[in-house]
C-alpha positions in Angstrom: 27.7 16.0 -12.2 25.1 13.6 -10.4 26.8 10.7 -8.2 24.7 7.9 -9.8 26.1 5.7 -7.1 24.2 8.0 -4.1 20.2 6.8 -4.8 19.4 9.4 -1.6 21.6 12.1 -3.1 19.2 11.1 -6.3 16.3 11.3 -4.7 16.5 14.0 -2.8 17.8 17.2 -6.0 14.5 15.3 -7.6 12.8 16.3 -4.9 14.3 20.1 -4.4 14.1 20.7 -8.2 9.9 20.4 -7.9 9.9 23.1 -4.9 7.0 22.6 -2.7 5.2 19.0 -2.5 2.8 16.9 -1.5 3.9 13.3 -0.4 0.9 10.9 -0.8 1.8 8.3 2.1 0.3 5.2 2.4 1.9 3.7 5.2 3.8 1.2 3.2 8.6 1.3 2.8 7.6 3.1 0.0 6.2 6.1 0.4 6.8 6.3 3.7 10.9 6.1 3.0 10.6 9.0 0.3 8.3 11.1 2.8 11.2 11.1 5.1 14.0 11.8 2.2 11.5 14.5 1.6 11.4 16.1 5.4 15.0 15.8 5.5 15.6 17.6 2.1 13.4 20.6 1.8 11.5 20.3 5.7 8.8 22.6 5.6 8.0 22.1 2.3 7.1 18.9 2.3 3.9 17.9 3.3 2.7 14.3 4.1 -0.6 13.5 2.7 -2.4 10.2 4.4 -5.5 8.6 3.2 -7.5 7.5 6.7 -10.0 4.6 4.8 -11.7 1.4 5.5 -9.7 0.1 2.9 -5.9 1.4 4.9 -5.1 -1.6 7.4 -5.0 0.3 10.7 -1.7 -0.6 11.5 -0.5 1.4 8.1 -1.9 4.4 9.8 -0.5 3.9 13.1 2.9 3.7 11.6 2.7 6.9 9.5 1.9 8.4 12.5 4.9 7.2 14.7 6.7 8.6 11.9 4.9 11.6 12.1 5.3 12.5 15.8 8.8 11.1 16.3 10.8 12.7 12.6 8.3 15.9 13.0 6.7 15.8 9.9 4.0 17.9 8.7 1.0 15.5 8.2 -2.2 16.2 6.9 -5.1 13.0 7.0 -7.9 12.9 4.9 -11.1 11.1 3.5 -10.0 10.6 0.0 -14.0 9.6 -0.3 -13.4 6.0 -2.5 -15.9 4.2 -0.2 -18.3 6.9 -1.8 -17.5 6.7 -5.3 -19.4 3.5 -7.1 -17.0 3.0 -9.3 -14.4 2.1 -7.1 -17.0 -0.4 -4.7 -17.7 -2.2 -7.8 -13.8 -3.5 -8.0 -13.5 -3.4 -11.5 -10.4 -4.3 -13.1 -9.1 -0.9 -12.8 -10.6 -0.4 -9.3 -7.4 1.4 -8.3 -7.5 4.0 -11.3 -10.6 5.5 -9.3 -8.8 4.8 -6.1 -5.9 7.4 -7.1 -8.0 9.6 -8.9 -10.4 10.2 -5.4 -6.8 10.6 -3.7 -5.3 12.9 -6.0 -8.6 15.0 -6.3 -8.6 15.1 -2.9 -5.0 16.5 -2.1 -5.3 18.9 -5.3 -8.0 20.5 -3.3 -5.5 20.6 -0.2 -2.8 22.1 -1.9 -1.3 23.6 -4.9 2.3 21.8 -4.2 3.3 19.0 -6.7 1.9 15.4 -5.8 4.6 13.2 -5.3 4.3 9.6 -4.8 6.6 5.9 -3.8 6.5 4.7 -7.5 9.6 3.1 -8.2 11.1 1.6 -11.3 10.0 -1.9 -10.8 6.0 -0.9 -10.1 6.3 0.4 -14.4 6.5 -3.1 -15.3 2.8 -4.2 -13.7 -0.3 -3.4 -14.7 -0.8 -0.3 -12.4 -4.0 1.7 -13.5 -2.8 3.9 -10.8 -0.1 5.4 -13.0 -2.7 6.6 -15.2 -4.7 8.5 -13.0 -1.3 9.8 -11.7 -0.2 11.4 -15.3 -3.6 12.6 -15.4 -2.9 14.4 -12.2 0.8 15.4 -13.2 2.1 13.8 -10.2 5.8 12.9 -10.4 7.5 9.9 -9.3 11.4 10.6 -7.6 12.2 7.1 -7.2 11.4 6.6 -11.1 13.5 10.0 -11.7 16.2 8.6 -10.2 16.0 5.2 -11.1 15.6 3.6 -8.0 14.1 0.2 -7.8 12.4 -1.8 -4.6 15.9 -2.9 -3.4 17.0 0.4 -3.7 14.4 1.8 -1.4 15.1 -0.6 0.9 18.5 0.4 0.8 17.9 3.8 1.2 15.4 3.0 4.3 18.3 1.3 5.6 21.3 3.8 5.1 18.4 6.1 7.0 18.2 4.0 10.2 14.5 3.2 9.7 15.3 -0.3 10.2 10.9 -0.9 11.0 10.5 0.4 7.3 13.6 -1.7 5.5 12.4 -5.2 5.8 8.5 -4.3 6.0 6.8 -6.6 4.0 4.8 -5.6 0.8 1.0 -4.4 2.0 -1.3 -2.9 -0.6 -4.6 -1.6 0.4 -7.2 -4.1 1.8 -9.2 -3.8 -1.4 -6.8 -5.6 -3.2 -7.7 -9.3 -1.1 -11.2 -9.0 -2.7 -11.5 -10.7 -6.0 -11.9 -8.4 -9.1 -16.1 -8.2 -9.6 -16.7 -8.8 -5.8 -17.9 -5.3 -4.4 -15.2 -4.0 -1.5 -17.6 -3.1 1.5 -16.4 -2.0 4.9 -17.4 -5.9 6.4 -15.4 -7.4 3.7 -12.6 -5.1 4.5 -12.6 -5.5 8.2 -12.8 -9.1 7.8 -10.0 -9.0 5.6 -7.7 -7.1 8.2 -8.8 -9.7 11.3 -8.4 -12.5 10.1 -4.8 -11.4 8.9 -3.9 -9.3 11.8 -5.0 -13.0 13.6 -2.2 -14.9 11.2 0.3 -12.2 11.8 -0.2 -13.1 15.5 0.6 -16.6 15.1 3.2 -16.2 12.5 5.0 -13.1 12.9 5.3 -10.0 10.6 8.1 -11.0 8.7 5.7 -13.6 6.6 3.6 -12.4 3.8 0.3 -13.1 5.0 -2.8 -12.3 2.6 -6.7 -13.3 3.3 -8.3 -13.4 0.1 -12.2 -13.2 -0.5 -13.0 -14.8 -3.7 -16.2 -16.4 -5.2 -14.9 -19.7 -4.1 -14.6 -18.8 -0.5 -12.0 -17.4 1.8 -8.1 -18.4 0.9 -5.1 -17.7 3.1 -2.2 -17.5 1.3 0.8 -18.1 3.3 4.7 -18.5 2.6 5.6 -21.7 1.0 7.6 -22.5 4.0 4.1 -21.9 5.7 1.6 -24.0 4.3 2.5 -27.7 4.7 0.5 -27.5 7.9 -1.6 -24.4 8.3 -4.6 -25.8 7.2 -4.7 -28.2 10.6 -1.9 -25.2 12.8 -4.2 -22.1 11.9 -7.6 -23.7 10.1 -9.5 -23.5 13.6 -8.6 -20.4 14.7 -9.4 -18.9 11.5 -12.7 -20.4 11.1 -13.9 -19.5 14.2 -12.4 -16.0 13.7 -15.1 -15.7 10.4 -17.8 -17.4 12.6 -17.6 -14.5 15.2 -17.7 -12.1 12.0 -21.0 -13.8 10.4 -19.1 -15.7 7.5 -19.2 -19.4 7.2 -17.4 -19.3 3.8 -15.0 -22.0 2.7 -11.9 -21.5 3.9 -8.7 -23.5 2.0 -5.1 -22.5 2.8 -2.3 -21.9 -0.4 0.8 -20.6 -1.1 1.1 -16.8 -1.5 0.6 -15.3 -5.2 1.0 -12.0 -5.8 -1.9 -9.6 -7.0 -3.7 -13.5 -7.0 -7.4 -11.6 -6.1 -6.7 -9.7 -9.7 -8.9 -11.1 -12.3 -7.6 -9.5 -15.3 -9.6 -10.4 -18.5 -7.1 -10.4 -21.6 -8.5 -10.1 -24.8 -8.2 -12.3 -27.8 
């Protein structure tokens, strides 16, 4: 019988009953926790697959390879090719459907080993056109199998001494700061990561911190406990940031809203 009350023990016979996979690792608690469940479990044949984009903040990739080079896991990075593919520049409301399928094309060519990836029980309930491209790629989803949510991961990250990866704050791709209809290009991008990478300076890492590029201008969401005075704390530093960057856009400072760039257009 399964110990429902051992998420790792969980995780780990979902992982040994697919054989051989392919971890897609972002950089983020998620998949970066299940890629080392997955190098302790079955070693060898687990290997990590990481996405090296524009869109990836370079500190993402930094960390998967710490991880990497210090647990001795077998890491493969690649150009999943989505700063190619038009239909993913043009940020369309399911921008991150053609997102996955470039990555999961791209590490189907690498390997015949099951894609696995960091979905966990709490991403089912958004609006994730990622998912879809992941069923149409078979790839399977241990933390779901197992029924482990975001607490639990963190949990798990925890019982596993990766204390960096346990209290990491949420960080989805840069793409995701660009409001939906606005095309994602590398400047965009880049000015995305500066001027938060800037904030994170100021502020520290433990804060959510999101630069968003909308038609209006450029917001800053910050944590509530943040904002009373960032506008006249962080306004100037952050304005003359996007002036060495060639921007000059409005900038206004707000709470932080999740998935708040996402424009999605419900029908009536």
């Amino acid at each position: 019988m399964t110990d429902t009350s051992d998420p790792i023990r969980q995780v780990a016979d979902a992982l040994t009953s697919l054989g051989s996979v392919a971890v897609a690792v972002s950089g983020g608690v998620d998949s970066m926790t299940l890629a080392h469940v997955a190098h302790r479990t079955i070693g060898h044949h687990a290997v990590m697959y990481h996405a090296v984009s524009a869109a990836v903040p370079g500190e993402a990739t930094l960390r998967v390879r710490r991880h990497a080079e210090h647990a001795g896991w077998n890491l493969e990075e690649l150009d999943a090719g989505e700063m190619r593919d038009e239909r993913y520049l043009a940020n369309p409301v399911d921008r991150c459907f053609w997102c996955k399928t470039d990555l999961y094309d791209r590490i189907a060519r690498a390997t015949d080993a099951v894609i696995v990836s960091g979905t966990n029980i709490d991403d089912l309930g958004d609006y994730r056109p990622g998912l879809r491209a992941a069923d149409d790629h078979k790839v399977r989803h241990p933390y779901v199998d197992a029924g482990v949510d975001k607490s639990g991961v963190r949990a798990i990250a925890r019982e596993l001494g990766l204390d960096d990866l346990s209290e990491l704050p949420a960080a989805p791709c840069l793409s995701s700061r660009i409001e939906t209809g606005i095309r994602v290009t590398p400047h965009r991008l880049s000015t995305v990561e500066r001027v938060e990478q800037l904030l994170h300076d100021r502020v520290g890492d433990r804060y959510d911190v999101r630069c968003r590029i909308r038609a209006s201008g450029v917001v800053i969401e910050l944590d509530r406990a943040l904002v009373a005075d960032a506008a006249t704390r962080h306004g100037p530093a952050v304005r003359a940031l996007l002036a060495e960057l060639d921007r000059h856009d409005e900038v206004s400072f707000e709470p932080y809203r999740k998935g708040s760039a996402f424009l999605r257009v419900v029908e009536t």
